[in-house]
VEXSE-785276 format. One line per field, with one value per residue (C-alpha): residue number from 1; x, y, z. Coordinates in Angstrom, 2 decimals, padded with zeros to 5 digits. Layout:
N
seq (NUM, ...)
x (X, ...)
y (Y, ...)
z (Z, ...)
This chain:
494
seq (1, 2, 3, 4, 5, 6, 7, 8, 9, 10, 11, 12, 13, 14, 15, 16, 17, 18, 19, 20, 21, 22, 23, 24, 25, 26, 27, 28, 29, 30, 31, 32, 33, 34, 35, 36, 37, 38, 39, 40, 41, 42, 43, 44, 45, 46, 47, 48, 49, 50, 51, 52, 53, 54, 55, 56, 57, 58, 59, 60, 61, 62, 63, 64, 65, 66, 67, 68, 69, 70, 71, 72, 73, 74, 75, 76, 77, 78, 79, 80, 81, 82, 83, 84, 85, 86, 87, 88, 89, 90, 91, 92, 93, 94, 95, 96, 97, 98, 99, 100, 101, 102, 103, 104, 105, 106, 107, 108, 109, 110, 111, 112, 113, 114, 115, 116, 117, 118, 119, 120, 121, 122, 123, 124, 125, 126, 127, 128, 129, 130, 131, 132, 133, 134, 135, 136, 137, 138, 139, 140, 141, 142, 143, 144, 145, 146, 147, 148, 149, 150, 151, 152, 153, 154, 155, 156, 157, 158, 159, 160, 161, 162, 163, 164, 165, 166, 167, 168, 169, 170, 171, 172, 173, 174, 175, 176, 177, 178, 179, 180, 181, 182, 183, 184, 185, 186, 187, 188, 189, 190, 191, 192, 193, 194, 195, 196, 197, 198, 199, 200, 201, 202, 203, 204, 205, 206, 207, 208, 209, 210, 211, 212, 213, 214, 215, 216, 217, 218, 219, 220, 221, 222, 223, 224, 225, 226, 227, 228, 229, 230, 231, 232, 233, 234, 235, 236, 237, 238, 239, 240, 241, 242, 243, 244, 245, 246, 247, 248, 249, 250, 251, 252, 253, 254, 255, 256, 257, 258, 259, 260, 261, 262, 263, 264, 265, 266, 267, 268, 269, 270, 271, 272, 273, 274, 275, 276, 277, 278, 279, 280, 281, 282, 283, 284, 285, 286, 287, 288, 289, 290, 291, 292, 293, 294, 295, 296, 297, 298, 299, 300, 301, 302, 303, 304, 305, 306, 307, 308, 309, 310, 311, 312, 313, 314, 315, 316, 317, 318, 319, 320, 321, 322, 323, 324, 325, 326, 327, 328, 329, 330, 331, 332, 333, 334, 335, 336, 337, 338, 339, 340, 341, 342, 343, 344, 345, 346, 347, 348, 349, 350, 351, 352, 353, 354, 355, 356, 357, 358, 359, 360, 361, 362, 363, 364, 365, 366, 367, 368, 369, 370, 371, 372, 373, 374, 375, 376, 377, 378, 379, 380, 381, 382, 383, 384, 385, 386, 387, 388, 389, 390, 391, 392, 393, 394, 395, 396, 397, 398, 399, 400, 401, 402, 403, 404, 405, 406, 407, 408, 409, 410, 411, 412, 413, 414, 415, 416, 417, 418, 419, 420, 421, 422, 423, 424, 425, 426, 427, 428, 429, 430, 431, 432, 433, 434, 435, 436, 437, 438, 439, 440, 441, 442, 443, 444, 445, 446, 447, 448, 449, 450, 451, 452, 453, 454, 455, 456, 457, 458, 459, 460, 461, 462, 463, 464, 465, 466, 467, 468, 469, 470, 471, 472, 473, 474, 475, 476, 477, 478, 479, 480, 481, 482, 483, 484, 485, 486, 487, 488, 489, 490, 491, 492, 493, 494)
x (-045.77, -049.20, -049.38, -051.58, -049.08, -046.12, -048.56, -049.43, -045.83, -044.42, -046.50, -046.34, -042.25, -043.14, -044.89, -042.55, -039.81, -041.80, -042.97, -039.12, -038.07, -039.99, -038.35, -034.75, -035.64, -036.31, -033.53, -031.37, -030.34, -029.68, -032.91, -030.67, -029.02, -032.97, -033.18, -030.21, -031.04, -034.41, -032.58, -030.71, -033.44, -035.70, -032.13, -030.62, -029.51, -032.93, -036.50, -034.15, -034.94, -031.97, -030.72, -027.57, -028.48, -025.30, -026.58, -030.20, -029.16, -027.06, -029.56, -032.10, -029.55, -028.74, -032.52, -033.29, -030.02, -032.14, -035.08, -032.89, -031.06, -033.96, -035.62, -032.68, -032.56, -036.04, -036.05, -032.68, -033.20, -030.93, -030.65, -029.05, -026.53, -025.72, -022.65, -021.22, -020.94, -017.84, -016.50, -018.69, -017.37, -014.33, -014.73, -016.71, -013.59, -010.33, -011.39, -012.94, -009.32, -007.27, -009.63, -008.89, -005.62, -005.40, -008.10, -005.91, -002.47, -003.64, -005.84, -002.73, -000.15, -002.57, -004.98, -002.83, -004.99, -003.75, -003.63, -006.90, -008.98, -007.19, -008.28, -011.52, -011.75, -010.85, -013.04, -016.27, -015.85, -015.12, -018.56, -020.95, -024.24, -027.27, -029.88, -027.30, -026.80, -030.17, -031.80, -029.04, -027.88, -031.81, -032.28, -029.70, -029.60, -026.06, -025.39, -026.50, -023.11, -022.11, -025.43, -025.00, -021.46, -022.69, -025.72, -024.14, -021.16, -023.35, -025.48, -022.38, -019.55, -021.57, -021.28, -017.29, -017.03, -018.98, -017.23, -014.07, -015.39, -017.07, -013.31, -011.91, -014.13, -014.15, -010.50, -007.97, -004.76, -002.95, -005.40, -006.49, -005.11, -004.90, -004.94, -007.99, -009.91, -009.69, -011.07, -013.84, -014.80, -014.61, -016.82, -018.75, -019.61, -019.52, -022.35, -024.62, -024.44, -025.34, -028.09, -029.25, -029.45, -031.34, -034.20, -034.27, -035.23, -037.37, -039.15, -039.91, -041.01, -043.66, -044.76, -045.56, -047.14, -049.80, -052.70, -052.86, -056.64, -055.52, -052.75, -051.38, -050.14, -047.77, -045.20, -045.65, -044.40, -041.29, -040.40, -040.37, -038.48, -036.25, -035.55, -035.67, -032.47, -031.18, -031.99, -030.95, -027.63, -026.56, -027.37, -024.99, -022.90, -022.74, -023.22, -026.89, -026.66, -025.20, -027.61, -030.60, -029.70, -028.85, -032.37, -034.49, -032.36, -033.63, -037.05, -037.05, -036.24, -038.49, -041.52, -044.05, -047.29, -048.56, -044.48, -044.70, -047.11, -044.67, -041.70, -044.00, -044.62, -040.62, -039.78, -042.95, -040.59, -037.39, -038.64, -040.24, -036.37, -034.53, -036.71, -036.30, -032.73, -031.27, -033.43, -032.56, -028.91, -029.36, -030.61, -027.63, -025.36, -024.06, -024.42, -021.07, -018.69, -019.42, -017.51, -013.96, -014.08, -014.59, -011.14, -009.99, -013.22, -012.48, -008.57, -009.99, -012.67, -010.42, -007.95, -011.03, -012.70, -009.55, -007.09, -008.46, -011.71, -009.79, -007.07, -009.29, -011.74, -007.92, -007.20, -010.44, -011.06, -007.97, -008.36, -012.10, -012.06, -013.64, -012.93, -010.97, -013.91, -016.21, -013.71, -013.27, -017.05, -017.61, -014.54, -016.76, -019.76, -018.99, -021.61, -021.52, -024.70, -026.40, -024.17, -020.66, -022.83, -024.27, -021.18, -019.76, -022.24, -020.27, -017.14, -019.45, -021.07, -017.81, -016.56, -013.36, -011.28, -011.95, -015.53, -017.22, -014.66, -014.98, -019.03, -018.66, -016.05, -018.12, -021.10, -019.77, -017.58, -021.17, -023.01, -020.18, -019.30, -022.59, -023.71, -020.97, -021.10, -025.05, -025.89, -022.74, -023.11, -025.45, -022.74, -019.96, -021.39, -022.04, -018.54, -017.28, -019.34, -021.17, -024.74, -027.10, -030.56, -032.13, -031.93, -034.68, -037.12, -038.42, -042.13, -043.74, -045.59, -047.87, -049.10, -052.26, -052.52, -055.90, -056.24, -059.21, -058.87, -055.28, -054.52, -052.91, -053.84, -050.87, -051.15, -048.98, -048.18, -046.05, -043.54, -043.24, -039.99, -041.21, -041.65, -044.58, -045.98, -047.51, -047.46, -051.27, -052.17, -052.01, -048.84, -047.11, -048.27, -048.54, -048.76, -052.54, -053.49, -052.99, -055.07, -055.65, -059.01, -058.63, -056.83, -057.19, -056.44, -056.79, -058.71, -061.00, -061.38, -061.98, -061.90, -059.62, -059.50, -056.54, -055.92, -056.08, -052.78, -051.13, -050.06, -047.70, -049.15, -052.01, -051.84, -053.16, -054.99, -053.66, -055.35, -052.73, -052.84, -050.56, -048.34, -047.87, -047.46, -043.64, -043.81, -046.22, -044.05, -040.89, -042.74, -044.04, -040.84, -038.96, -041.40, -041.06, -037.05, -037.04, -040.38, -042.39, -039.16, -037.67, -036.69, -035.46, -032.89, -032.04, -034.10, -036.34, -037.42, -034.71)
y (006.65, 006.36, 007.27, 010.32, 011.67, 011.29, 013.22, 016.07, 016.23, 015.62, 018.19, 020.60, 020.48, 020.89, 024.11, 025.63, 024.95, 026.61, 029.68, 029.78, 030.12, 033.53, 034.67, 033.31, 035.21, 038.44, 038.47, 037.37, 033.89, 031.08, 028.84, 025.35, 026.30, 027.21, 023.29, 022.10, 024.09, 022.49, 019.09, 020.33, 021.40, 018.47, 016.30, 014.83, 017.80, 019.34, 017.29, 014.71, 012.59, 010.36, 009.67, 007.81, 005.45, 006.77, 004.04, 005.37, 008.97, 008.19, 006.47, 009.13, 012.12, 010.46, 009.86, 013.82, 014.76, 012.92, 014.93, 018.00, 017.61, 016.75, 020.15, 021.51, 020.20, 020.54, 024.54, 025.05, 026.95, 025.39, 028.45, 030.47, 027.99, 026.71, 028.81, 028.22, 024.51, 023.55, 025.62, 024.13, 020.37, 021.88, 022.64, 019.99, 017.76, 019.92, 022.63, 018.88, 017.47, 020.55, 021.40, 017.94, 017.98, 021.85, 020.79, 017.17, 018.98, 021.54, 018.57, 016.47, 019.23, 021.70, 019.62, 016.27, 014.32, 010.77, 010.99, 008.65, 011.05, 013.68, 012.87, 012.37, 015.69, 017.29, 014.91, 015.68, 019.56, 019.89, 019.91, 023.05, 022.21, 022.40, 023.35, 026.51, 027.55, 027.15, 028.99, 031.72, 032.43, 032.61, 035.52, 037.55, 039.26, 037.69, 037.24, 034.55, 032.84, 033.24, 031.68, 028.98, 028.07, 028.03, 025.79, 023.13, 023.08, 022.51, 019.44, 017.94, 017.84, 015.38, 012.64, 012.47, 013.45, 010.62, 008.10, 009.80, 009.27, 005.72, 005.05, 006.53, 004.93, 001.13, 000.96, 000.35, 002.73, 001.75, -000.59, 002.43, 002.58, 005.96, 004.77, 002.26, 005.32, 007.67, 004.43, 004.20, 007.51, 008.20, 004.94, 005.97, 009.82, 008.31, 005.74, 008.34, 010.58, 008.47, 006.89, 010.40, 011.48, 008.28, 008.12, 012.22, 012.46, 009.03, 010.13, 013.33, 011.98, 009.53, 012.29, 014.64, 011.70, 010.67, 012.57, 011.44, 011.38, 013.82, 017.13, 015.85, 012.66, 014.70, 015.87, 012.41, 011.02, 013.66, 013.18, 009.66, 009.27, 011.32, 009.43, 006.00, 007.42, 006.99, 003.51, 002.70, 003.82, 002.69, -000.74, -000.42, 000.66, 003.77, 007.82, 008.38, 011.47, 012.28, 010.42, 012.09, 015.50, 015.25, 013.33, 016.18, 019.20, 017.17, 016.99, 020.84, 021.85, 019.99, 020.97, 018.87, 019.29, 021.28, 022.12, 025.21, 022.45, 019.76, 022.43, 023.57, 020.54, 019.27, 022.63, 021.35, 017.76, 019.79, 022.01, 019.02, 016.94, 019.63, 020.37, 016.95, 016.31, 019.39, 018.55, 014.66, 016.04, 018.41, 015.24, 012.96, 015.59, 015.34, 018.79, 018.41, 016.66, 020.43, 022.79, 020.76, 021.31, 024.78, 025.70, 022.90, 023.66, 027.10, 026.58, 024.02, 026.49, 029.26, 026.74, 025.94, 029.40, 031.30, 029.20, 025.71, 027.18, 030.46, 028.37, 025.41, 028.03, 029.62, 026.38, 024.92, 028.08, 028.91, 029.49, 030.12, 033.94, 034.19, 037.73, 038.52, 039.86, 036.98, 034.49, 036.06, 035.36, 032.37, 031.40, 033.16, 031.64, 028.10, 027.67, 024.71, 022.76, 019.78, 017.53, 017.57, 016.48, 013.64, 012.49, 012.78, 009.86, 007.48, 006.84, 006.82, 003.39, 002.21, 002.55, 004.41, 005.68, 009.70, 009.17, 010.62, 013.93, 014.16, 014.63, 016.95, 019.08, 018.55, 020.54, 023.01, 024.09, 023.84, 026.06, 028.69, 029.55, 029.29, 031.88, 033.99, 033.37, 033.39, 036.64, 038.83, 037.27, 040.12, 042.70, 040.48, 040.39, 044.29, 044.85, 042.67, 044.31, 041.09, 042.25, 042.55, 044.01, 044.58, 040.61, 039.85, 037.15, 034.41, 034.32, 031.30, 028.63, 025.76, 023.39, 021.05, 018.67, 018.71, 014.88, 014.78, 017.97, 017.30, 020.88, 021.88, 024.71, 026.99, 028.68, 032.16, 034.72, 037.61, 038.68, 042.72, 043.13, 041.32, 043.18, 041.39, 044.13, 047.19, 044.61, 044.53, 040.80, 041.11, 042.22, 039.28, 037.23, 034.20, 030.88, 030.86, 027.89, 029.20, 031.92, 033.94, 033.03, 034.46, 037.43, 037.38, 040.40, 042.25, 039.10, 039.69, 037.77, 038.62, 037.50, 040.01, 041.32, 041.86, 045.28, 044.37, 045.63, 043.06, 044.01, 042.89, 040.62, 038.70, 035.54, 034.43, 031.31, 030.27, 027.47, 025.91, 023.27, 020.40, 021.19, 024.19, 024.33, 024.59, 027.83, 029.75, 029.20, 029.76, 033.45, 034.25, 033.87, 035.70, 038.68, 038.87, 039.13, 040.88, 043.27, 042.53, 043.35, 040.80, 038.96, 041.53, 041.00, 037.70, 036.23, 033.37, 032.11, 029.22)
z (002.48, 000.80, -002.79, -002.48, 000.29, -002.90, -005.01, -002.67, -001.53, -005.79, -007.21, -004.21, -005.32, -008.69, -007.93, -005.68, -008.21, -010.81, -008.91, -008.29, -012.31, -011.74, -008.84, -010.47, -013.38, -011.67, -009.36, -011.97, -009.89, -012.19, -011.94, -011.49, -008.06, -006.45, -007.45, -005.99, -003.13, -002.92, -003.32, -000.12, 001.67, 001.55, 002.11, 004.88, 006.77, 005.76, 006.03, 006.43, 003.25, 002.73, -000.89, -001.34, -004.26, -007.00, -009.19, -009.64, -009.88, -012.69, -014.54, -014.08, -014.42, -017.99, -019.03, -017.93, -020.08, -023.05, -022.29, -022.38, -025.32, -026.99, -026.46, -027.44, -030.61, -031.29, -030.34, -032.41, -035.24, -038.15, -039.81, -037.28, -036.22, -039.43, -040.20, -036.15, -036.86, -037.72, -034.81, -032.21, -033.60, -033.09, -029.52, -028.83, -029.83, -029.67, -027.04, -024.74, -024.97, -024.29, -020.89, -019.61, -020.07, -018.41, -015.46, -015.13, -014.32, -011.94, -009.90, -009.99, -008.68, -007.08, -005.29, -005.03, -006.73, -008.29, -011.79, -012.69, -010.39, -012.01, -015.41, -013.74, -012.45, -016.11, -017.96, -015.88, -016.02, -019.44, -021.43, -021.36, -020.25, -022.48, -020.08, -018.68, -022.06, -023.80, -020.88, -020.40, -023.74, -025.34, -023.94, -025.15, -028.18, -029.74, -033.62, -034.85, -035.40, -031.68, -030.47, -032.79, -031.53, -028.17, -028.55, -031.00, -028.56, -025.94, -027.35, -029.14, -026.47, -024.01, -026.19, -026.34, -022.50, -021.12, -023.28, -021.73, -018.06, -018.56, -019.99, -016.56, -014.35, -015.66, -016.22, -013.76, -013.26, -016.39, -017.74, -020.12, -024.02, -025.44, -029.06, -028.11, -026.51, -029.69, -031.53, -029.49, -029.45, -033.40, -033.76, -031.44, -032.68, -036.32, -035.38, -033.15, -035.96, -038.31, -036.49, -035.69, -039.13, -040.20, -038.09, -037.99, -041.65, -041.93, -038.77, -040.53, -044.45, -042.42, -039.97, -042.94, -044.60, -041.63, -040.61, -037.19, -035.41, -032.69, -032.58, -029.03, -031.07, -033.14, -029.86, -028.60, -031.82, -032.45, -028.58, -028.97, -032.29, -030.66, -027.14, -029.26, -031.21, -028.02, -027.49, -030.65, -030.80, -027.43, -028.07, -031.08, -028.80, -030.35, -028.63, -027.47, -026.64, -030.31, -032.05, -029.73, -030.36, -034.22, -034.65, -032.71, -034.64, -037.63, -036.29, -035.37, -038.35, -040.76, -041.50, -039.36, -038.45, -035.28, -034.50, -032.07, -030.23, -030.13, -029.50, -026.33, -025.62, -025.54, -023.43, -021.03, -020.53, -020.29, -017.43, -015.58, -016.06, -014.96, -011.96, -010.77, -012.20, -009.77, -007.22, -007.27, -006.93, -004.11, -002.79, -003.26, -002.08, 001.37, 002.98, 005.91, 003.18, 001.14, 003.18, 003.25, -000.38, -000.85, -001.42, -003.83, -005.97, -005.99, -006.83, -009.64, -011.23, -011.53, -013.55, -015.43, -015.94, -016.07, -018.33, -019.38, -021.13, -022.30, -024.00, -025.23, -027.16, -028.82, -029.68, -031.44, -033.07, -034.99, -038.40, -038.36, -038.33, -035.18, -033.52, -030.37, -028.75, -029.30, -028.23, -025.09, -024.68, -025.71, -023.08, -020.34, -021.75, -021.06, -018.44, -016.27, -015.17, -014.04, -016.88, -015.01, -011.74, -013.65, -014.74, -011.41, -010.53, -012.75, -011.14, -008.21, -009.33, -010.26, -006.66, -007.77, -005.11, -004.17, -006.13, -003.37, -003.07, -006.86, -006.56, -003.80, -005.61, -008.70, -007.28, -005.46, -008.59, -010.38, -007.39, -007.19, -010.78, -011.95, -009.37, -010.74, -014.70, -014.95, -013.67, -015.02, -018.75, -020.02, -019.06, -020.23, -023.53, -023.52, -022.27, -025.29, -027.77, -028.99, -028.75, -031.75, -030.13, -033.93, -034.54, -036.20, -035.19, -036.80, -037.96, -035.74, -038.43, -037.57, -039.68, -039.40, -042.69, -043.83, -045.61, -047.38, -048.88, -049.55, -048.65, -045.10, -042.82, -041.62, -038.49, -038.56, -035.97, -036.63, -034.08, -033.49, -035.74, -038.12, -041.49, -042.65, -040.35, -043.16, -045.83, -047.83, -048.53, -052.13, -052.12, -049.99, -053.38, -052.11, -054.66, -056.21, -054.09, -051.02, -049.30, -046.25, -045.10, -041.60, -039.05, -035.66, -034.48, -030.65, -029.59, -032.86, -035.94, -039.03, -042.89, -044.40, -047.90, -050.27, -049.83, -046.13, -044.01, -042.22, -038.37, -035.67, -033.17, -036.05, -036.33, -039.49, -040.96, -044.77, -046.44, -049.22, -051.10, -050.15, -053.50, -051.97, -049.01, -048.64, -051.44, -049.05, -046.07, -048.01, -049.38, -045.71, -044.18, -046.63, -046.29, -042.81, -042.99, -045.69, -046.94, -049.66, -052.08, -050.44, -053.91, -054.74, -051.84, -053.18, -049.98, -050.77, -046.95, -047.18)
């Protein structure tokens, strides 16, 4: 084919897929199974595109899983998942093990599956998937602990699980040392994360430091500081997928210049690597091999939904005063996306034995229980009484630095329950060296005064010197959690 016949025919795909987030969103359909469904449409038993390379799908599977956890860390919000941590690690590690051990019997005695495929089978469906959860669970108004379990568990358990399934797949039946595995993967983790955490922070100090000639360098930079982690770290043989996300969460959360822009800019990539990541596996499916596995994928993600994901979130989160209620959702939270199908491309290029029934399995487990959990999460929340619609929302800052006049300009709009809304400028006292110069408000700007009253929906223009620039964000932010007593409150816009 020509290469403006790939064009027309690529972004035509691109478009359909995106007028079909809309129509996913509004009939409540989980957006990832319109693209797998595209992938099977255009596919062999569709258009009739054939796509069998295992080898290429895995490698661009794992480079749109950077993409994704990258815009996941970049969008998390520090703050709010700060205290769910240590439970998340905990599920990530403890809650991983104890589903692949639950999955691995019932494939071995249910389905009759030798125990390396087994394993296999348990290994591949035990992480969360970012892209499920980040989309899903965004738009529902949890506590903030609960959404930050969710999320961290969902960009930290990738990075043990594919060491566990590269393990799988290059060693023979017996070939495999427990004690050399656990090794492996604490090295592993321990080197990500530190690799992460390095270039996160230096990334940051030098970004802060250099006024770049254009905005649209500043996402290009974070995104690739980010994606480089991963380079980095796997050729120290370390976790990629560790070090990625711990480097953009990092990045996310520091105060850069122009960061909604480069946050819009990551969810741009993440939209655009998911569209072609579920596509590219509708693709690779095999449409006739689908319906002989129906019933072992159901048997399998009923173990999994019903018992392995139930008992691993027990497990992990013993002793972390976690309530009944919320444990039962985060077990029927555990969403399932386009990450177990990636993985099931590994033991694919390996050539193990069953590979091909394992991907088949793999998806339609995906397809199935992702039609069911998407869509009734909302009301499984509301039935567990987990919801917290008065969550207040962050105040959105961006920041252009200003060199020359060593000052930098911040860029504010103020969400509708924020309660910077009522507040006169001169009471939101803001350091002397920073100032309001401008409101635009209804489309119209203005330059306000200080007995001027601050609405929902302005976005403001602040002028601070570069001393002060952290204060004045630090004083906004606390205002708009807290009112203008908000010291009083002991809040300071940490």
């Amino acid at each position: 084919m020509r290469l403006d016949v790939w064009l027309l025919s690529g972004s035509a795909l691109v478009i359909a897929a995106i007028a079909a987030v809309r129509l996913s969103l509004r009939i409540g359909l989980p957006s990832l199974l319109v693209y797998l469904g595209l992938g099977l449409l255009i596919g062999e038993s569709g258009l009739g595109i054939r796509f069998d390379n295992a080898e290429l799908a895995q490698t661009l599977g794992l480079a749109a899983l950077v993409v994704i956890l990258t815009e996941g860390g970049l969008t998390t919000n520090w703050r709010l998942v700060r205290s769910g941590v240590p439970a998340a690690i905990s599920l990530s590690t403890i809650g991983v093990a104890v589903s692949i051990v639950v999955v691995a019997l019932a494939a071995h005695w249910l389905l009759d599956a030798d125990w390396r495929l087994a394993f296999l089978v348990g290994a591949v469906l035990a992480p969360t998937d970012a892209a499920a959860v980040f989309s899903v669970l965004r738009r529902l108004p949890l506590p903030p602990r609960l959404t930050g379990v969710l999320e961290a568990e969902s960009g930290y358990n990738d990075a043990p699980v594919v060491i566990v399934v590269v393990a799988l797949s290059t060693h023979p039946d017996g070939g495999l040392n427990p004690w050399m595995l656990l090794g492996t993967i604490v090295y592993e983790l321990a080197a990500g994360a530190a690799v992460g955490l390095i270039i996160g922070p230096l990334g940051a100090y030098a970004l802060r430091r250099v006024a770049l000639p254009a905005s649209g360098l500043y996402p290009i930079a974070v995104l690739s500081l980010a994606i480089g982690s991963y380079g980095l770290a796997t050729l120290l043989h370390a976790s990629g997928f560790l070090a990625t996300y711990l480097c953009a969460l990092v990045l996310g959360n520091a105060r850069l210049p122009h960061r909604p822009a480069t946050r819009g800019f990551a969810e741009g990539l993440a939209w655009l690597a998911q569209i072609g990541l579920f596509v590219m596996l509708g693709l690779l499916a095999s449409p006739p091999r689908l319906p002989a596995e129906v019933l072992p994928a159901l048997v399998a993600g009923f173990v999994l939904v019903l018992v392995a994901r139930p008992l691993s979130v027990v497990v992990s989160t013993l002793g972390f005063g976690i309530p009944w209620r919320e444990r039962a959702f985060l077990s029927w939270a555990g969403l399932r996306g386009a990450v177990p199908i990636v993985f099931a491309t590994i033991p694919m290029t390996q050539d193990v034995p069953g590979a091909d029934r394992l991907f088949a399995l793999v998806f339609v487990i995906v397809v199935v229980f992702t039609l069911i959990g998407g869509p009734t999460l909302p009301m499984f929340a509301r039935i567990c009484g987990v919801t917290a619609p008065g969550e207040a929302r962050e105040i959105d800052v961006e920041a252009a630095p200003l060199e020359e006049l060593h000052a930098d300009m911040l860029d504010v709009r103020i969400p509708a329950e924020s309660r910077l809304n009522g507040v006169e400028i001169f009471e939101l006292r803001l350091p002397a060296e920073a100032l309001i110069t401008l409101i635009v408000r209804d489309g119209r700007s203005f330059v306000p005064g200080p007995r001027t009253v601050l609405r929902a929906g302005d976005e403001l223009l602040v002028v601070a010197a570069a001393g002060t620039r952290d204060a004045t964000e630090r004083r906004l932010r606390a205002v708009s959690r807290r009112g203008k007593l908000a010291g009083w409150y002991g809040e300071h816009g940490d």
